[in-house]
mmCIF file of the N, C-alpha and C atoms, coordinates in Angstrom:
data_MODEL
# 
_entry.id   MODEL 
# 
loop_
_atom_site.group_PDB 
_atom_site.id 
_atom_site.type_symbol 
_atom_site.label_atom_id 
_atom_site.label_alt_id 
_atom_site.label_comp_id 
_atom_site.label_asym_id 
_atom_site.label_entity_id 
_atom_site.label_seq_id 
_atom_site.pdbx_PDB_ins_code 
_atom_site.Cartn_x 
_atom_site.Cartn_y 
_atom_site.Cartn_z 
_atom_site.occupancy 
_atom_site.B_iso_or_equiv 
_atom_site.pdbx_formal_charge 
_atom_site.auth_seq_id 
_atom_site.auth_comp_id 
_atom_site.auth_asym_id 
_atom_site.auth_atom_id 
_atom_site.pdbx_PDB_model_num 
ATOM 1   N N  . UNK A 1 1  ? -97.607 -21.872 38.137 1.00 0.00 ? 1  UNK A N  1 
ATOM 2   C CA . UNK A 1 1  ? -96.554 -21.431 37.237 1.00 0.00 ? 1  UNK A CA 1 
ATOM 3   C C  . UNK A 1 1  ? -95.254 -21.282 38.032 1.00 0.00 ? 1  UNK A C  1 
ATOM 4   N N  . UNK A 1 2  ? -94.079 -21.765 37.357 1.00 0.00 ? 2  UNK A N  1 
ATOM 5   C CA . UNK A 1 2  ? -92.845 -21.940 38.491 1.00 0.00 ? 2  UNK A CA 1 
ATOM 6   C C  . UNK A 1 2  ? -92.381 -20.222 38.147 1.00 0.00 ? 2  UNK A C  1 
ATOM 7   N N  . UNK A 1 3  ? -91.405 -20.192 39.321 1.00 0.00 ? 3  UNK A N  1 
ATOM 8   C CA . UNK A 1 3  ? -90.954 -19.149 39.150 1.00 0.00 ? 3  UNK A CA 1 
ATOM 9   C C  . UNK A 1 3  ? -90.106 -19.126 38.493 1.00 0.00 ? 3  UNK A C  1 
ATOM 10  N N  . UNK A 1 4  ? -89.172 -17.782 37.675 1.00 0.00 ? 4  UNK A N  1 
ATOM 11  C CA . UNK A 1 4  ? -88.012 -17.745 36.613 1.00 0.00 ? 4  UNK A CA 1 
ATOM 12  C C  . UNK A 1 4  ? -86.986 -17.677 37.388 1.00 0.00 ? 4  UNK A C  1 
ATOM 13  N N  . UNK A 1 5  ? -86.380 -18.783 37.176 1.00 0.00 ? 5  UNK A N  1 
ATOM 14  C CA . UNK A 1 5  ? -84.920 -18.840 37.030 1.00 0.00 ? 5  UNK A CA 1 
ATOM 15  C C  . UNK A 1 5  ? -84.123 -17.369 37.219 1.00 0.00 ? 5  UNK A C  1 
ATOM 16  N N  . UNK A 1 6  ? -83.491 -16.774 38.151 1.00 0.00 ? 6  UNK A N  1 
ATOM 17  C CA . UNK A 1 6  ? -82.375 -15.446 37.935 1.00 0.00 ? 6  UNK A CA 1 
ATOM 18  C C  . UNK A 1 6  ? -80.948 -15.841 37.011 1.00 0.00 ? 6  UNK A C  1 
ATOM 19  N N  . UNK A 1 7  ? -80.594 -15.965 36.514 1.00 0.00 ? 7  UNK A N  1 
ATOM 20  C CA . UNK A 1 7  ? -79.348 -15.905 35.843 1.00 0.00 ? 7  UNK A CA 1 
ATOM 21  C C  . UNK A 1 7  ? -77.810 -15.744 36.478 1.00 0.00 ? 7  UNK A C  1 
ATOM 22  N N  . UNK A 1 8  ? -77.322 -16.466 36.983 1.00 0.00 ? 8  UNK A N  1 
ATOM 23  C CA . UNK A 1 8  ? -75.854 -16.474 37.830 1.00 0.00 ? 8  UNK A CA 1 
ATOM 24  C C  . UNK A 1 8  ? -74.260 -15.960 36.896 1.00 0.00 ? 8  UNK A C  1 
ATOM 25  N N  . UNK A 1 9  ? -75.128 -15.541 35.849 1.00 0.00 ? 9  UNK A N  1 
ATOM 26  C CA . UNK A 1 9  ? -73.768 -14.649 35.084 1.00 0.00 ? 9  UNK A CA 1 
ATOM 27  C C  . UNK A 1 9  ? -73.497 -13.602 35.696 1.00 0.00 ? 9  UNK A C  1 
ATOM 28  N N  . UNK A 1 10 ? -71.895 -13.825 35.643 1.00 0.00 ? 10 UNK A N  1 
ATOM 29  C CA . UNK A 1 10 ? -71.508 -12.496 35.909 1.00 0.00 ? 10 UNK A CA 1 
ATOM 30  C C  . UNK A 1 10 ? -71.396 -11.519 35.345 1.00 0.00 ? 10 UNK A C  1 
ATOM 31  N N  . UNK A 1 11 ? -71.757 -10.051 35.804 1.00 0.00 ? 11 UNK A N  1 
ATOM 32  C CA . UNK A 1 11 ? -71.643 -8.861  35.256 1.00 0.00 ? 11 UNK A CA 1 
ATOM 33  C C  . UNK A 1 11 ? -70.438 -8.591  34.923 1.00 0.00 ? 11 UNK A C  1 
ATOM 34  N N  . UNK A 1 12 ? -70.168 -8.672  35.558 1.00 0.00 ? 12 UNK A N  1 
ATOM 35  C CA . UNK A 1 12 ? -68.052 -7.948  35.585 1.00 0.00 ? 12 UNK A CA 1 
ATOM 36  C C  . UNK A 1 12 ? -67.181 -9.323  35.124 1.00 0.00 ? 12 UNK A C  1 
ATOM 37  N N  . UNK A 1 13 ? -66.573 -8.883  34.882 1.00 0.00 ? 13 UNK A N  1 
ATOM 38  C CA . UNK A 1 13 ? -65.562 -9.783  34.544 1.00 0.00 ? 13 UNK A CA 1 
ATOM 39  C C  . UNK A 1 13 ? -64.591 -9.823  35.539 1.00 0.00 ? 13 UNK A C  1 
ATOM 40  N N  . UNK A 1 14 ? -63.941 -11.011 35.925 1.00 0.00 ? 14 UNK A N  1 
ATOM 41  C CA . UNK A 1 14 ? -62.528 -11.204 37.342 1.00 0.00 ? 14 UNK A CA 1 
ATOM 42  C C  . UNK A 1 14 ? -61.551 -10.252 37.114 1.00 0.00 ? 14 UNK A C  1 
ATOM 43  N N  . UNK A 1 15 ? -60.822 -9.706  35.960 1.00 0.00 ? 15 UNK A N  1 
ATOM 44  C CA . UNK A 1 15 ? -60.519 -8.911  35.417 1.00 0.00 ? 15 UNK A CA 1 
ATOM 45  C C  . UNK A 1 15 ? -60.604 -7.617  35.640 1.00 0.00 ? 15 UNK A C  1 
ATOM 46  N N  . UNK A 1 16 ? -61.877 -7.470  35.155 1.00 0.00 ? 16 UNK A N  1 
ATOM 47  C CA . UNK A 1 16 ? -62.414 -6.334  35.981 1.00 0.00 ? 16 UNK A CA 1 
ATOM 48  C C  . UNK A 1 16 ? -62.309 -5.387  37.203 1.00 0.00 ? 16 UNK A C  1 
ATOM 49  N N  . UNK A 1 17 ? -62.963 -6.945  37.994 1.00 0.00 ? 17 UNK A N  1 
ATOM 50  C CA . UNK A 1 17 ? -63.025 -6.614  39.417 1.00 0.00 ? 17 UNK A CA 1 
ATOM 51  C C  . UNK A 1 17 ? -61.384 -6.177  40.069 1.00 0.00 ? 17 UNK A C  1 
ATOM 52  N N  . UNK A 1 18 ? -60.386 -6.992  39.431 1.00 0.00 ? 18 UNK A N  1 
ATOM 53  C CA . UNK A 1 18 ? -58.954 -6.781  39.855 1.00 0.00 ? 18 UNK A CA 1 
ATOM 54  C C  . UNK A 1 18 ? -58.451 -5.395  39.362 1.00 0.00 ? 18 UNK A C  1 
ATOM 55  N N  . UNK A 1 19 ? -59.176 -4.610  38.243 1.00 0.00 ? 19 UNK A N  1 
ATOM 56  C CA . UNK A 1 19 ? -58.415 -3.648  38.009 1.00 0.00 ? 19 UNK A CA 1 
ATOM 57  C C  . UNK A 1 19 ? -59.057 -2.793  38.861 1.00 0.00 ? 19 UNK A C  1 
ATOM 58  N N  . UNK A 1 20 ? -60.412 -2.333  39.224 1.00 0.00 ? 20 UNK A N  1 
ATOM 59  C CA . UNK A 1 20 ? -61.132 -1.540  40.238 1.00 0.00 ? 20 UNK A CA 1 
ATOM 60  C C  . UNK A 1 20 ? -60.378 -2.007  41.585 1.00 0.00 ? 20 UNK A C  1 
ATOM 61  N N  . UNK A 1 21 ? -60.268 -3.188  42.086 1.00 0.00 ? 21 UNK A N  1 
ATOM 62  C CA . UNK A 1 21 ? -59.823 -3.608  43.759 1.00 0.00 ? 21 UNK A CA 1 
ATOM 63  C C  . UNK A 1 21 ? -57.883 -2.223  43.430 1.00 0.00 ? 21 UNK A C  1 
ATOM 64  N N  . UNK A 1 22 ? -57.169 -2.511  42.352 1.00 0.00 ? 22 UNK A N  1 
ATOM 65  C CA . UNK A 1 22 ? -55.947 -2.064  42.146 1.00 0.00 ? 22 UNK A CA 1 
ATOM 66  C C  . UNK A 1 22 ? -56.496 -0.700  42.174 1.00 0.00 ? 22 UNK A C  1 
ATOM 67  N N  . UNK A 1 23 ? -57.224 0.115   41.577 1.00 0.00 ? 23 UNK A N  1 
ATOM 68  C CA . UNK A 1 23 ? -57.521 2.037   41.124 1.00 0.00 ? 23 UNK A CA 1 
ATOM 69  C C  . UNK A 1 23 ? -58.081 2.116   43.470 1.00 0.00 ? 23 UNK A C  1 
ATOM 70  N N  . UNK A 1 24 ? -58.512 1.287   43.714 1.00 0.00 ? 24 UNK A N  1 
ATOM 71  C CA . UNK A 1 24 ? -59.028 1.125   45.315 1.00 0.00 ? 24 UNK A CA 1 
ATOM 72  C C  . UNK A 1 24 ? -57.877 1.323   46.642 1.00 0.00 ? 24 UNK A C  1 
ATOM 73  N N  . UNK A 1 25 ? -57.249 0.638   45.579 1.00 0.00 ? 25 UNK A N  1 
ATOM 74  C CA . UNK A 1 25 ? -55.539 0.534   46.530 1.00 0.00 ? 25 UNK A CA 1 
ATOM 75  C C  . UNK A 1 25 ? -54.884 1.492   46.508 1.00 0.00 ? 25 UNK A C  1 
ATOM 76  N N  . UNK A 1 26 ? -54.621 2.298   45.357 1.00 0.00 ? 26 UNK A N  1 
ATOM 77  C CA . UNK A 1 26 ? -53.677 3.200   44.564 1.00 0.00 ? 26 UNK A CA 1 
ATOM 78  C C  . UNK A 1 26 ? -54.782 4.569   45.861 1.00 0.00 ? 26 UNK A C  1 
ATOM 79  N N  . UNK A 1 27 ? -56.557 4.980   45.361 1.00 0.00 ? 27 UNK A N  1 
ATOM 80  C CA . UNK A 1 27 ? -56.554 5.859   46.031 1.00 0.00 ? 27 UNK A CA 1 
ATOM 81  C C  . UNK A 1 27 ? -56.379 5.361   47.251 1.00 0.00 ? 27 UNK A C  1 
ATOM 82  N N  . UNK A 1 28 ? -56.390 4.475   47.975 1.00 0.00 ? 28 UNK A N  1 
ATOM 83  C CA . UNK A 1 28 ? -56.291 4.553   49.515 1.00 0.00 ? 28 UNK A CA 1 
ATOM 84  C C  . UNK A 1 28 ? -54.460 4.894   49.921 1.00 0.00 ? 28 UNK A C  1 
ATOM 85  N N  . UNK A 1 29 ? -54.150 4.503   48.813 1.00 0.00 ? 29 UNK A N  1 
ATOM 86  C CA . UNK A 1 29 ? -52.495 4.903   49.100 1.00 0.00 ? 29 UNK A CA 1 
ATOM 87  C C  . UNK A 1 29 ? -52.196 6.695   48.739 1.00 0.00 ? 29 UNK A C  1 
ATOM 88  N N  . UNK A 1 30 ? -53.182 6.895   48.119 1.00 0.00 ? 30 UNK A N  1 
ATOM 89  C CA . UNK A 1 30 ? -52.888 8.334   47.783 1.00 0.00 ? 30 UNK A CA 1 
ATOM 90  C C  . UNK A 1 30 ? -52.439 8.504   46.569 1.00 0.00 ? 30 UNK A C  1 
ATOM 91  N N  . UNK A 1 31 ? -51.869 7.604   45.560 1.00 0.00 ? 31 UNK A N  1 
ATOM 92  C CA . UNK A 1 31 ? -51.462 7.883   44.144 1.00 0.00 ? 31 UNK A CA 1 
ATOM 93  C C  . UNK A 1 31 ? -52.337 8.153   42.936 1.00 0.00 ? 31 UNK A C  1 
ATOM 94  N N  . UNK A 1 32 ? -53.207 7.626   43.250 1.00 0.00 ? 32 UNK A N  1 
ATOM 95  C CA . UNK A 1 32 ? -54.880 7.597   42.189 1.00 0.00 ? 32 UNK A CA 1 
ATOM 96  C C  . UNK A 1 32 ? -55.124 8.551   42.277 1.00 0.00 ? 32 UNK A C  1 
ATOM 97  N N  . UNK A 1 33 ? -54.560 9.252   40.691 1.00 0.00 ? 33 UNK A N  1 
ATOM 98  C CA . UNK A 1 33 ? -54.899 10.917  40.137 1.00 0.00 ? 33 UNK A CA 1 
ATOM 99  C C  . UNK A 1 33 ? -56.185 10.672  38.958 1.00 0.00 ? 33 UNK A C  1 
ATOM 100 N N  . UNK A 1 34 ? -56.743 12.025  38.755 1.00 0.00 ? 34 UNK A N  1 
ATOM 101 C CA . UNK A 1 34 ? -57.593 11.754  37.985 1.00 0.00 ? 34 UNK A CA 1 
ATOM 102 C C  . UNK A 1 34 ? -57.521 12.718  36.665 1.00 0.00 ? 34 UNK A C  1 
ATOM 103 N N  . UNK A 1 35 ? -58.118 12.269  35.342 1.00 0.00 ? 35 UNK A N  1 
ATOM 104 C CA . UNK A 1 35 ? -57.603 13.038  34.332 1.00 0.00 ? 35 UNK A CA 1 
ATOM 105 C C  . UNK A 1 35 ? -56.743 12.479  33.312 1.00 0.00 ? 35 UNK A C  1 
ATOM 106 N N  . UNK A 1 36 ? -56.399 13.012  32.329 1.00 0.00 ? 36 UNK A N  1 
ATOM 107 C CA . UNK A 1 36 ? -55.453 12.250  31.030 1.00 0.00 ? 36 UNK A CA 1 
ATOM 108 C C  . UNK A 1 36 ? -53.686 12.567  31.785 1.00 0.00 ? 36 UNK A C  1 
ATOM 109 N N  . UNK A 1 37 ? -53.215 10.999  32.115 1.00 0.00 ? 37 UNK A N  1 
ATOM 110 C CA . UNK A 1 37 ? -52.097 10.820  31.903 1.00 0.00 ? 37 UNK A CA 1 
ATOM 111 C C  . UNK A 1 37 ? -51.643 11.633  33.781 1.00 0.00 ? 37 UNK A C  1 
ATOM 112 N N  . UNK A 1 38 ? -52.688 11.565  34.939 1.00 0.00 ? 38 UNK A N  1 
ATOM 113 C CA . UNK A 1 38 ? -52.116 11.791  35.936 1.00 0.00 ? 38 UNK A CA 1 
ATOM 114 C C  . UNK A 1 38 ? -51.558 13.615  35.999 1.00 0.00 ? 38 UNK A C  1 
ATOM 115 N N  . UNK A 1 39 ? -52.594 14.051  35.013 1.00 0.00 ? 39 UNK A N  1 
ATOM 116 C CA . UNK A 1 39 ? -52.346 15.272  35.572 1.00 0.00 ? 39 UNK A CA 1 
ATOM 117 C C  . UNK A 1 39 ? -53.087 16.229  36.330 1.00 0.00 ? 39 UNK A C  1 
ATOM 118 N N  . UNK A 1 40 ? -54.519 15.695  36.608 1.00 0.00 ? 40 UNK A N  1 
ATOM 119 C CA . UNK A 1 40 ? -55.413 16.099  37.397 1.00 0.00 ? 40 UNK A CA 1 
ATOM 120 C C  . UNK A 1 40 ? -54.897 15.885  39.127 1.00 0.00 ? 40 UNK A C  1 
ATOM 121 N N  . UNK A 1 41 ? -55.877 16.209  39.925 1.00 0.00 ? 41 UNK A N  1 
ATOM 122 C CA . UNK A 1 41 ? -55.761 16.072  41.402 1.00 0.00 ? 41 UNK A CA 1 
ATOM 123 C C  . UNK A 1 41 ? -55.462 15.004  41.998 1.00 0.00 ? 41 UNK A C  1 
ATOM 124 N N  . UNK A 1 42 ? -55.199 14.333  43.304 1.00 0.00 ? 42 UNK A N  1 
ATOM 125 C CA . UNK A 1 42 ? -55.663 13.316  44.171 1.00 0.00 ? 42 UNK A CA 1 
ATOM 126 C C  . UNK A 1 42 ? -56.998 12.846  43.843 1.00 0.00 ? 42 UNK A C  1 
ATOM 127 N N  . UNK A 1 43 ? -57.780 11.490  43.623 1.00 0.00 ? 43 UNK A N  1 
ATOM 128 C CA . UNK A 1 43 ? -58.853 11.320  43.861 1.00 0.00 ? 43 UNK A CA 1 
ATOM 129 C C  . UNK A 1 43 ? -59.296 11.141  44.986 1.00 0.00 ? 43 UNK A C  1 
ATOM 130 N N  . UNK A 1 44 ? -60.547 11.990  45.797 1.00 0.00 ? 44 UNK A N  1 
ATOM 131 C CA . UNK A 1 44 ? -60.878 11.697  47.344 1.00 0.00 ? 44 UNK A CA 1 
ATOM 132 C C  . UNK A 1 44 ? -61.867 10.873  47.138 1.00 0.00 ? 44 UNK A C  1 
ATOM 133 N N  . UNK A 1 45 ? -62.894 10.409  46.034 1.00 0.00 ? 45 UNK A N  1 
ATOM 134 C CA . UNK A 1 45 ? -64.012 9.840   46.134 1.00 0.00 ? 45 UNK A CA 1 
ATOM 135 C C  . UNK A 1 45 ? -63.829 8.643   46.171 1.00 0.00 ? 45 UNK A C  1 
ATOM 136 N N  . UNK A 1 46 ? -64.786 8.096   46.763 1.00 0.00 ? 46 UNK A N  1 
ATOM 137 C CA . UNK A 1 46 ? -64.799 6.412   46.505 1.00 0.00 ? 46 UNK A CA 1 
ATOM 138 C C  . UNK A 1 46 ? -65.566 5.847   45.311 1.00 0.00 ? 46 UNK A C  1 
ATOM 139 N N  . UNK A 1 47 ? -66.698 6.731   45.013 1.00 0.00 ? 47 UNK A N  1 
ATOM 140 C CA . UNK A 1 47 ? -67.103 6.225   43.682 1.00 0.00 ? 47 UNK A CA 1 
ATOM 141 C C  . UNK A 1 47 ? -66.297 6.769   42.244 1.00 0.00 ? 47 UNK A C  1 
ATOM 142 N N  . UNK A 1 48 ? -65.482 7.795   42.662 1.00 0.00 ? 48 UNK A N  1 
ATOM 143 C CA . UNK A 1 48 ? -64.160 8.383   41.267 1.00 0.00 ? 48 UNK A CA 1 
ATOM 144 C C  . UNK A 1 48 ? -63.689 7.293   40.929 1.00 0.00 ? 48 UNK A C  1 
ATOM 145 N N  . UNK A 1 49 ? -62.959 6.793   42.194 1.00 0.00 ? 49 UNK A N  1 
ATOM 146 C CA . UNK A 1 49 ? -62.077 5.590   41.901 1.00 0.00 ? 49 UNK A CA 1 
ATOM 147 C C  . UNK A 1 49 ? -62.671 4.642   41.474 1.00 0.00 ? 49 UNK A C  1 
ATOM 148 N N  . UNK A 1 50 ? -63.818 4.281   41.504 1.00 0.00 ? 50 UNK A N  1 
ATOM 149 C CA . UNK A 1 50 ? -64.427 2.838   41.032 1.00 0.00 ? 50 UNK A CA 1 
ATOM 150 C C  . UNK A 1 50 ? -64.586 3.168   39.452 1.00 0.00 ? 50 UNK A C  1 
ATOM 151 N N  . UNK A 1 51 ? -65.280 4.642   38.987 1.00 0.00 ? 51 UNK A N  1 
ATOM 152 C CA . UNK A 1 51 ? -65.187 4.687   37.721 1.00 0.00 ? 51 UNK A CA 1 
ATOM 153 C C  . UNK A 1 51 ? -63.887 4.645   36.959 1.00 0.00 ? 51 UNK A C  1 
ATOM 154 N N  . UNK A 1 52 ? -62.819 5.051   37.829 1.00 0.00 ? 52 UNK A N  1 
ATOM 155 C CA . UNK A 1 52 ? -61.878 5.179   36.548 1.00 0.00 ? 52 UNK A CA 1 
ATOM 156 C C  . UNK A 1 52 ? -61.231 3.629   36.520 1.00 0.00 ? 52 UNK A C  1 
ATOM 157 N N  . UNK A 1 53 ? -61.304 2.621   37.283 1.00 0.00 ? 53 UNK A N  1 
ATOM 158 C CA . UNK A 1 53 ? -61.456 1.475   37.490 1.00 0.00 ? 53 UNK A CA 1 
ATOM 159 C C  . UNK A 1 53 ? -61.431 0.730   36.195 1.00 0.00 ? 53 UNK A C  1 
ATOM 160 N N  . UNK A 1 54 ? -63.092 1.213   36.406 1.00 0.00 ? 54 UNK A N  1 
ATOM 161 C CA . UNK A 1 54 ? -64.237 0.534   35.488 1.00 0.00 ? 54 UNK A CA 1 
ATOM 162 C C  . UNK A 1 54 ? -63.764 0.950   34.076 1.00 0.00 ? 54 UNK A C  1 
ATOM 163 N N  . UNK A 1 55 ? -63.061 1.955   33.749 1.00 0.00 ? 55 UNK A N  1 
ATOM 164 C CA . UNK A 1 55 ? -62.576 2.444   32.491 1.00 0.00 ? 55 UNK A CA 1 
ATOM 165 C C  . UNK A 1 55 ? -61.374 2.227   32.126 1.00 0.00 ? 55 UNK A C  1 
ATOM 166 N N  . UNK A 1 56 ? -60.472 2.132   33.212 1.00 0.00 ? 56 UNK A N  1 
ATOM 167 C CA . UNK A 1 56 ? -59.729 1.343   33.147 1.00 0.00 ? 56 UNK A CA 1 
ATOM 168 C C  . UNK A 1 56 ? -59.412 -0.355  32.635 1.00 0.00 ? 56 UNK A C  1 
ATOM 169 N N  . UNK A 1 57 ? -60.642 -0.736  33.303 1.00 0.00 ? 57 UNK A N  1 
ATOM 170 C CA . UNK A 1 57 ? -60.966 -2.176  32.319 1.00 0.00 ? 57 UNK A CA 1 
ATOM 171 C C  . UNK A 1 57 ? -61.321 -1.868  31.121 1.00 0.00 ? 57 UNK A C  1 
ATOM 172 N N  . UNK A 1 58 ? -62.216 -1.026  30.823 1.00 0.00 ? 58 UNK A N  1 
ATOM 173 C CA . UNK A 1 58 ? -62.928 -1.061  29.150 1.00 0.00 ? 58 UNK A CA 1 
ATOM 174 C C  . UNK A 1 58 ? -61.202 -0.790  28.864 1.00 0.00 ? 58 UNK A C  1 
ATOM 175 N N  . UNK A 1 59 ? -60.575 -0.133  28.740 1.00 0.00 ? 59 UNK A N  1 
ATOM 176 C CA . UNK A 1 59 ? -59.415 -0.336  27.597 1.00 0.00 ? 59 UNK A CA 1 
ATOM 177 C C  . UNK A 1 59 ? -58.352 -1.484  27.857 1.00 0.00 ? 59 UNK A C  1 
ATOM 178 N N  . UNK A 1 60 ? -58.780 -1.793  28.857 1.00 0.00 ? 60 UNK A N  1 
ATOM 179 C CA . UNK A 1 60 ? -57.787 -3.401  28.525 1.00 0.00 ? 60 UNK A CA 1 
ATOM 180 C C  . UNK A 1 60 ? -58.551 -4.433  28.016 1.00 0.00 ? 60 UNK A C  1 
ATOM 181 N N  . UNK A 1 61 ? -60.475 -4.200  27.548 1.00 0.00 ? 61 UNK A N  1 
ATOM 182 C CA . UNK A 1 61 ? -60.478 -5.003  27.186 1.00 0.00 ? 61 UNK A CA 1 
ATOM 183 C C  . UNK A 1 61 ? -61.662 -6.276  27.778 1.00 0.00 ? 61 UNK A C  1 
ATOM 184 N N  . UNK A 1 62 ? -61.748 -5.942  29.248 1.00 0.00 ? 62 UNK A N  1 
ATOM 185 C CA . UNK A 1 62 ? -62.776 -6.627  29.863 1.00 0.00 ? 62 UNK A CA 1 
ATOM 186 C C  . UNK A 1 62 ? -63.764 -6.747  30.019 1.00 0.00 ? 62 UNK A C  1 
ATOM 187 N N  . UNK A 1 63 ? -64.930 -7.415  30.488 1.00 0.00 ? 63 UNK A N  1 
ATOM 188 C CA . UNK A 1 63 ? -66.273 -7.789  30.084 1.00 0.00 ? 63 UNK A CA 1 
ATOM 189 C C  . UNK A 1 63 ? -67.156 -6.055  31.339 1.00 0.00 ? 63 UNK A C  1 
ATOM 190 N N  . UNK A 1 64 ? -67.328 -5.595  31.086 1.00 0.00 ? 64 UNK A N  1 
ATOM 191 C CA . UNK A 1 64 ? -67.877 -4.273  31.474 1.00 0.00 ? 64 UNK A CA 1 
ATOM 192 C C  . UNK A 1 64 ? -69.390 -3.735  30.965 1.00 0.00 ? 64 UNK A C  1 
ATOM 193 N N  . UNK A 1 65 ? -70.353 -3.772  31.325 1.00 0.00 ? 65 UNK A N  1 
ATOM 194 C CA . UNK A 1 65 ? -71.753 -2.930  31.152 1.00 0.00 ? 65 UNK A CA 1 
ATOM 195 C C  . UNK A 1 65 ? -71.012 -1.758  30.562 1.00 0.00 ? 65 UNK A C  1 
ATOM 196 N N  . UNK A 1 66 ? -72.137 -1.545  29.754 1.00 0.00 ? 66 UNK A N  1 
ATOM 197 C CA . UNK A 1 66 ? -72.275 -0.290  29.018 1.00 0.00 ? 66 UNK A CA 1 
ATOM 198 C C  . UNK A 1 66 ? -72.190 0.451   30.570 1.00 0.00 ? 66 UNK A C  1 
ATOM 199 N N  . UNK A 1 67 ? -72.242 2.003   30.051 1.00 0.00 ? 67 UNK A N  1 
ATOM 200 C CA . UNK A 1 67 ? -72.492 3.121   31.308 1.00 0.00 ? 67 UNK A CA 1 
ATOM 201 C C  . UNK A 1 67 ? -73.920 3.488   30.953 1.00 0.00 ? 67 UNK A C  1 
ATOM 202 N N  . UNK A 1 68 ? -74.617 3.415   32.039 1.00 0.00 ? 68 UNK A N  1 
ATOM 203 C CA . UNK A 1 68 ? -76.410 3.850   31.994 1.00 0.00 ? 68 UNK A CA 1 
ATOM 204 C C  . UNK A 1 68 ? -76.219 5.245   31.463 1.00 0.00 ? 68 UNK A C  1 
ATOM 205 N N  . UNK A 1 69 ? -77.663 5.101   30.520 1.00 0.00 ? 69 UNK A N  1 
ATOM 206 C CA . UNK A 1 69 ? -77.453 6.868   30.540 1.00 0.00 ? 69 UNK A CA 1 
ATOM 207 C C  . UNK A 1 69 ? -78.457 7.228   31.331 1.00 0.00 ? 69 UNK A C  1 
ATOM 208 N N  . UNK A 1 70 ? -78.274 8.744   31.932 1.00 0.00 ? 70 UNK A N  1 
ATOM 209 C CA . UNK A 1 70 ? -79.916 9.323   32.649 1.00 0.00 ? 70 UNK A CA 1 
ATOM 210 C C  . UNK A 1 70 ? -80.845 9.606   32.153 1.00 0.00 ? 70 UNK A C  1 
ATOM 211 N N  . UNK A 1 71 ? -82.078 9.186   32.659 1.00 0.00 ? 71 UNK A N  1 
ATOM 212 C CA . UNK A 1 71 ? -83.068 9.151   31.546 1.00 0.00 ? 71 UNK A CA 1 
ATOM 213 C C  . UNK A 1 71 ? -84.227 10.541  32.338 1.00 0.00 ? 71 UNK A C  1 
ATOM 214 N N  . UNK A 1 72 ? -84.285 11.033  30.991 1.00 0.00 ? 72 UNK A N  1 
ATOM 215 C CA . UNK A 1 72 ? -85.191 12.219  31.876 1.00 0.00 ? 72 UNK A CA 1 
ATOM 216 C C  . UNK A 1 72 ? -86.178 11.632  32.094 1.00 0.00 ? 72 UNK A C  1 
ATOM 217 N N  . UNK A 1 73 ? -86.753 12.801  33.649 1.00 0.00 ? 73 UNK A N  1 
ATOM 218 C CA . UNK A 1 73 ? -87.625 12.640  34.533 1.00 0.00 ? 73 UNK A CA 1 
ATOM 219 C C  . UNK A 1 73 ? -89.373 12.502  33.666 1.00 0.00 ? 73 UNK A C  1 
# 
């Protein structure tokens, strides 16, 4: 029996990936606040910044996974 094929689609969209690499830049520059409209803190995390990224794409629009939910233990 052959083996299955993996699927070479992409998850993310190029799009995507450009608005997370930009929320990447912004915190390494120090401007990437977190919160409605930049009124929260500095972001220090590296995974903050990837989410607000990632949410950042969902409202412009780009090809984005749902968000997992946690599934109890």
């Amino acid at each position: 029996m052959p083996a299955k094929k993996k699927s070479s689609r992409r998850r993310y969209s190029k799009g995507a990936s450009k608005t997370v690499a930009s929320a990447m830049r912004r915190k390494k520059s120090g401007t990437l606040r977190s919160g409605k409209r930049g009124k929260g803190g500095k972001v220090k995390s590296r995974k903050q910044a990837i989410a607000i990224g990632l949410s950042e794409a969902r409202k412009k629009g780009a090809r984005v996974p749902r968000k997992s939910s946690s599934k109890a233990a």
